[in-house]
C-alpha positions as CSV (number, residue, x, y, z in Angstrom):
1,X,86.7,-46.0,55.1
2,X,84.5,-47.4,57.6
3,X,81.1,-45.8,58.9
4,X,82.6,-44.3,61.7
5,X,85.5,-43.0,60.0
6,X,83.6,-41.3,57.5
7,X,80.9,-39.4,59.9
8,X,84.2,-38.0,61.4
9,X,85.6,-37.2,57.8
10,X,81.8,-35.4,57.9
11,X,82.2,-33.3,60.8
12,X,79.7,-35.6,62.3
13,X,81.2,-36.7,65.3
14,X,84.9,-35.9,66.5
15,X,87.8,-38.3,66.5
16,X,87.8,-38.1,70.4
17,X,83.9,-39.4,70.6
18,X,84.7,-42.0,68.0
19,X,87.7,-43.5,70.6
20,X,85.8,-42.7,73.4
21,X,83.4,-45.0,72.1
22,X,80.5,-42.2,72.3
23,X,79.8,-42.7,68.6
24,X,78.0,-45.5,67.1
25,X,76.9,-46.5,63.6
26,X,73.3,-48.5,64.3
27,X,72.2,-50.4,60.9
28,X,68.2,-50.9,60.2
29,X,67.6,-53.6,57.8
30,X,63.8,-52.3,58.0
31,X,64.6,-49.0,56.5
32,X,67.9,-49.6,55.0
33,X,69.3,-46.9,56.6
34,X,72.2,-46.8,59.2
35,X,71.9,-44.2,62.5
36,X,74.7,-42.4,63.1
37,X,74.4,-41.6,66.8
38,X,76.3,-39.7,69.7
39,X,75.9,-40.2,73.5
40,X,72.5,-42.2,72.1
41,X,70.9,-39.3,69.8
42,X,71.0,-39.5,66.6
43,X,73.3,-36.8,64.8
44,X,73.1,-38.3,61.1
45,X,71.7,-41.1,58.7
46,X,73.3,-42.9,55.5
47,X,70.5,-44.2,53.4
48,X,72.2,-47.2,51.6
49,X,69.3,-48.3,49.7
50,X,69.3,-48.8,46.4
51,X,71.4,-46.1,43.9
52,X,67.9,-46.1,41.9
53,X,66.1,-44.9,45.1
54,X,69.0,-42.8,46.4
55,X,68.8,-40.9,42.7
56,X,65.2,-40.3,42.9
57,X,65.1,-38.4,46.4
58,X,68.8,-36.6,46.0
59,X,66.8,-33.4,44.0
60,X,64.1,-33.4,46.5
61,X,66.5,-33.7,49.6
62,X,68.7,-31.4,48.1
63,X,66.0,-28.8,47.2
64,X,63.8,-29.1,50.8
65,X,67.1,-28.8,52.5
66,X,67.5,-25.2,50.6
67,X,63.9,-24.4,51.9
68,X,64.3,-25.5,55.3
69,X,61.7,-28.1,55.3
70,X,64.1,-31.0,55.0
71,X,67.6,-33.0,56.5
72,X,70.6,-31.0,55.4
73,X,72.7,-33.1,52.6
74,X,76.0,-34.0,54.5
75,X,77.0,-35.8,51.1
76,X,76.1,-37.6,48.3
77,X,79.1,-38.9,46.7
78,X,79.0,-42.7,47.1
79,X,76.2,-42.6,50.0
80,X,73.4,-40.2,50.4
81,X,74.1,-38.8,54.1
82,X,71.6,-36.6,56.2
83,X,71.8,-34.4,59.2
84,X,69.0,-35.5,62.0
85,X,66.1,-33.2,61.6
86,X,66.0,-31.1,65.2
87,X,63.5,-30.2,67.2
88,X,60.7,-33.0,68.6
89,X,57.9,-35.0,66.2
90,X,54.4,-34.6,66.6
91,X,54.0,-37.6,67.8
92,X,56.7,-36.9,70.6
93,X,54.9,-33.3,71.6
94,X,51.2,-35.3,71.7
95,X,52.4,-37.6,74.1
96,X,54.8,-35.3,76.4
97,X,53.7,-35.6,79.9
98,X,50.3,-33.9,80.7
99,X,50.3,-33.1,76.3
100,X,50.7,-29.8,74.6
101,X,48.1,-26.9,75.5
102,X,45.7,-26.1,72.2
103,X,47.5,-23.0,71.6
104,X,50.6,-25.3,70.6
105,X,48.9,-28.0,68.4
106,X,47.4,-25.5,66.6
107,X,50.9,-23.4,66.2
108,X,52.0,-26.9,64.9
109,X,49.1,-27.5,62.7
110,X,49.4,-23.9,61.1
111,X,53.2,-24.6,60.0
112,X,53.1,-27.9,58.8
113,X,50.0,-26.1,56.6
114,X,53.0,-23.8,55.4
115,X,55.8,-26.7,55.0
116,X,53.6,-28.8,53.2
117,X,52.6,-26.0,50.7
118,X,56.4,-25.6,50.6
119,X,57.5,-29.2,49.3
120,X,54.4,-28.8,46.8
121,X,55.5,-25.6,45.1
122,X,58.6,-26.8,44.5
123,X,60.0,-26.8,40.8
124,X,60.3,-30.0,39.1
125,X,63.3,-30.6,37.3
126,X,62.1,-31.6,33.6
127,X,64.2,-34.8,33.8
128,X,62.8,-35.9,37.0
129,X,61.2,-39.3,36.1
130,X,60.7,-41.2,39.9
131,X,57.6,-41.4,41.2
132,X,56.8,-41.4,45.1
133,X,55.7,-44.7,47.0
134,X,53.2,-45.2,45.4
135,X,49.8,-47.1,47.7
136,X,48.0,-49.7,47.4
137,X,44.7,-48.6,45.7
138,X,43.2,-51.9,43.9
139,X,40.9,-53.7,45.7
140,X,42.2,-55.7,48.5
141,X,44.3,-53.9,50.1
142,X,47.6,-56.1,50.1
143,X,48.7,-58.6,47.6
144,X,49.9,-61.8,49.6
145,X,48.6,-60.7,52.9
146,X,47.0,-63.8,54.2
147,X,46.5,-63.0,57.6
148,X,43.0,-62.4,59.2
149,X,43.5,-58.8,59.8
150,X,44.4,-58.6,56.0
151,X,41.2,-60.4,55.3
152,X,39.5,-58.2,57.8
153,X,40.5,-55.0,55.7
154,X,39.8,-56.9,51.9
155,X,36.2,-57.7,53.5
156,X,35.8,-54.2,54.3
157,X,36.6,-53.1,51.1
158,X,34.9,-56.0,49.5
159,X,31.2,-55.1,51.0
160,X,31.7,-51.2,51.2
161,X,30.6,-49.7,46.9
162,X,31.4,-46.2,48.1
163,X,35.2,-47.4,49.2
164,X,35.2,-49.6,46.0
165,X,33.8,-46.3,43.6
166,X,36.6,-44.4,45.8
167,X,39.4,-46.8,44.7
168,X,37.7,-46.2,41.1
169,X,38.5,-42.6,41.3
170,X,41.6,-42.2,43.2
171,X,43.1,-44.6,40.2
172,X,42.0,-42.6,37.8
173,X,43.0,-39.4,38.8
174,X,46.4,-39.5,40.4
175,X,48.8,-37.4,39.6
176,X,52.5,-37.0,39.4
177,X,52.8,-33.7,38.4
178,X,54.6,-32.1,42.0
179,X,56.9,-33.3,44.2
180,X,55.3,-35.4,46.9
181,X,56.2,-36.6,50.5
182,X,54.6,-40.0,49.2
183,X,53.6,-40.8,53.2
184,X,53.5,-38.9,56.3
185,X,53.3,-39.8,60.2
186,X,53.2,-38.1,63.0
187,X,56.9,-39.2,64.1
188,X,57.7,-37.9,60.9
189,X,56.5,-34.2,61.1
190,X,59.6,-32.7,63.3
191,X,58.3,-29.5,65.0
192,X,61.0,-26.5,66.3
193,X,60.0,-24.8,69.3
194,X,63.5,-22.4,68.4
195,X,62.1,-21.4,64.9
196,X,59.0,-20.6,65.8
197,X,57.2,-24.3,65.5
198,X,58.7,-24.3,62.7
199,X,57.9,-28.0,60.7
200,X,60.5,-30.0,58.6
201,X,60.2,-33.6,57.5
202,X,62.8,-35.9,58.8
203,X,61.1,-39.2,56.4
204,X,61.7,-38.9,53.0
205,X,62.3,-42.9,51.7
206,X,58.5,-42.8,49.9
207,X,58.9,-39.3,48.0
208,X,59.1,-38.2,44.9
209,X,56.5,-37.7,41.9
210,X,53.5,-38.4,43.5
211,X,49.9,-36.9,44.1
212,X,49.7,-34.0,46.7
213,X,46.0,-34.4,47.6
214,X,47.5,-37.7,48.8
215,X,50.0,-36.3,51.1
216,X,47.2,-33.4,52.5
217,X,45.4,-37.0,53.6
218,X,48.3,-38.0,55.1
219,X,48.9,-34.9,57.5
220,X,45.1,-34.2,57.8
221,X,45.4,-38.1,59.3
222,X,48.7,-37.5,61.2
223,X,46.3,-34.5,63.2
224,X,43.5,-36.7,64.0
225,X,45.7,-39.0,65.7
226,X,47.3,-36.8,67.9
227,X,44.6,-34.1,68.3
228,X,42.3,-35.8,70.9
229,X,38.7,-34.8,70.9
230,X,36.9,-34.5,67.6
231,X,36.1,-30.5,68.4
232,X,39.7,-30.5,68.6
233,X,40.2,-32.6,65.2
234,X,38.1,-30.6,63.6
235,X,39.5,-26.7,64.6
236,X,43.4,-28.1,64.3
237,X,42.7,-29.3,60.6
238,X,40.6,-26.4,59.6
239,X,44.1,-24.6,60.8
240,X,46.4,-26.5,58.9
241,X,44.0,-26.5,55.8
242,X,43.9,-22.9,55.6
243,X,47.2,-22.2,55.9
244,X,48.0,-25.0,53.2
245,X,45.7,-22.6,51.4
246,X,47.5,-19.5,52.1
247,X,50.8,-20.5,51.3
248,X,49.4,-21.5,47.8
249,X,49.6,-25.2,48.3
250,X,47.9,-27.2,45.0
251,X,46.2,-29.9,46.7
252,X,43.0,-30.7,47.4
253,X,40.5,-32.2,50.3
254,X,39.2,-35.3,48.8
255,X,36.7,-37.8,50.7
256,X,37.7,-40.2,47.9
257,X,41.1,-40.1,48.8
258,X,40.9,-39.5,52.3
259,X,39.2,-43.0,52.4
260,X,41.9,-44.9,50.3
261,X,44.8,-43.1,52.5
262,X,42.8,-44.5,55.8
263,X,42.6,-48.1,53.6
264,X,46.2,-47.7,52.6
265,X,47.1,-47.5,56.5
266,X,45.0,-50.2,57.6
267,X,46.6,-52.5,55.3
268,X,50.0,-51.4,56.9
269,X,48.4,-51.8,60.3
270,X,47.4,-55.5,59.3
271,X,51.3,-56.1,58.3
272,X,51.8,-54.9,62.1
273,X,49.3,-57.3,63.2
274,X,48.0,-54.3,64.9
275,X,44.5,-54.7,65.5
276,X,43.6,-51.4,67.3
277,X,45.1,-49.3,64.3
278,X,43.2,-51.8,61.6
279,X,39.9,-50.5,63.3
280,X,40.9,-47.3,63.6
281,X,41.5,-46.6,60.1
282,X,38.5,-48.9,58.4
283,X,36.4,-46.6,61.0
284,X,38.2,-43.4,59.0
285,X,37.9,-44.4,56.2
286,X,33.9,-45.0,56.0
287,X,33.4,-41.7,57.8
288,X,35.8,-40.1,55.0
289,X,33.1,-41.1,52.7
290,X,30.3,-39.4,54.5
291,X,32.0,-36.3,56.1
292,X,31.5,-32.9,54.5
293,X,33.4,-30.7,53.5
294,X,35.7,-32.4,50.7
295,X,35.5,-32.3,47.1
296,X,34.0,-35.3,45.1
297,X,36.5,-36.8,42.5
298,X,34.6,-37.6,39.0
299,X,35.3,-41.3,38.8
């Protein structure tokens, strides 16, 4: 059964959008995913990626769909299939137009707090063995980069001690105790405007067991780079933290971490040969090391 035939099998997409050739099935060797899509939007996804990989996020998919912070599983029979998350990403709402009032951000930052504390409280099955992406946190940054951004960012670590204690510590103390987003962007934080800006995560291909203080870093970044102003940076995470807090999320605020997430991106960046975003983060990640507010790891 081809791709096509199968979404319709799914409930996906109906035969007469199929013929009408208003369905398509779009590969991405990048992701190793293929976009099921309908009149251009896309309805569904089929990670074909290794079994291994596919095992290791099925509980967690399965489980965040049951919360409502996922995809909902379509199947998982001989391919893991997903439902497109609805509503628009944080990175989408930033960038609408004139961008979204205060008031909305900070709706937005309060219920990815909630989601977040969500996907951390959830049980762990006791046979659940795969551990989320785990970065890059050895000195360096990227093994084989090569290019001069990628030296940029291994000089930068090279001369900073307080990013090369940070690296220490971070090492040293990770966890893999929860389940864990393992990575979070902005496009992947999908915000409902029906449910109440309510947040699900459409990108799951780095979770698993991982660290949570890594993936608080990771939305705590995701909020600075859409929030604008640092005022505003400052009172949209205060938002989200709290109501991490509230919803009894386990993570933590860590500098030390906070720098090698900002590290870990800037090493991506150089991969992009983006040079704007290299900056950006090296710049975050020696003011994570100075900025109050955070709890020091014991390296």
């Amino acid at each position: 059964m081809d791709t096509l035939a199968q979404a319709y099998a799914l409930g996906v997409v109906t035969r007469a959008e199929v013929e009408r050739g208003l369905a398509e099935a779009r590969p991405d060797a990048s992701t190793g995913r293929t976009e099921i899509t309908l009149r251009g939007r896309v309805v569904a996804l089929v990670h074909r990626n290794a079994e291994h990989r596919n095992r290791r996020i099925r509980p967690l998919l399965t489980a965040l769909a049951e919360e409502d912070l996922g995809p909902k599983v379509l199947s998982c029979a001989d391919q893991l299939w997903t439902e497109s998350v609805p509503g628009r990403s944080l990175a989408d709402l930033s960038s609408a137009g004139a961008g979204p009032t205060l008031v909305e951000l900070t709706d937005a930052c309060v219920a990815l707090g909630a989601a977040l504390a969500g996907v951390h409280r959830l049980p762990v099955p006791r046979d659940a063995i795969e551990p989320a992406r785990r970065p890059t946190i050895e000195a360096g940054g990227r093994d084989g980069g090569g290019s001069a951004l990628d030296a940029a960012v291994r000089h930068a670590v090279a001369a900073d001690p307080g990013l090369q204690r940070a690296f220490e510590a971070v090492s040293q103390r990770w966890s893999e105790r929860h389940w864990a987003l393992g990575g979070v962007e902005p496009v992947d934080i999908m915000i409902d405007s029906r449910a109440g800006s309510h947040v699900r995560f459409a990108n799951l291909d780095s979770a698993g067991l991982g660290c949570v203080d890594w993936d608080v870093a990771a939305c705590l970044a995701s909020i600075a780079q859409v929030a604008g102003p640092a005022a505003s940076v400052a009172w949209l995470s205060g938002h989200f933290w709290n109501s991490y807090r509230r919803a009894g999320g386990p993570g933590q605020v860590h500098p030390q971490v906070q720098a090698m997430h900002a590290v870990d991106s800037a090493c991506r960046a150089a991969g992009r040969d983006d040079r704007t975003a290299v900056l950006w983060w090296l710049t975050r990640a020696h003011e994570a090391l100075v900025r109050p507010g955070g709890a020091a790891l014991a390296a």
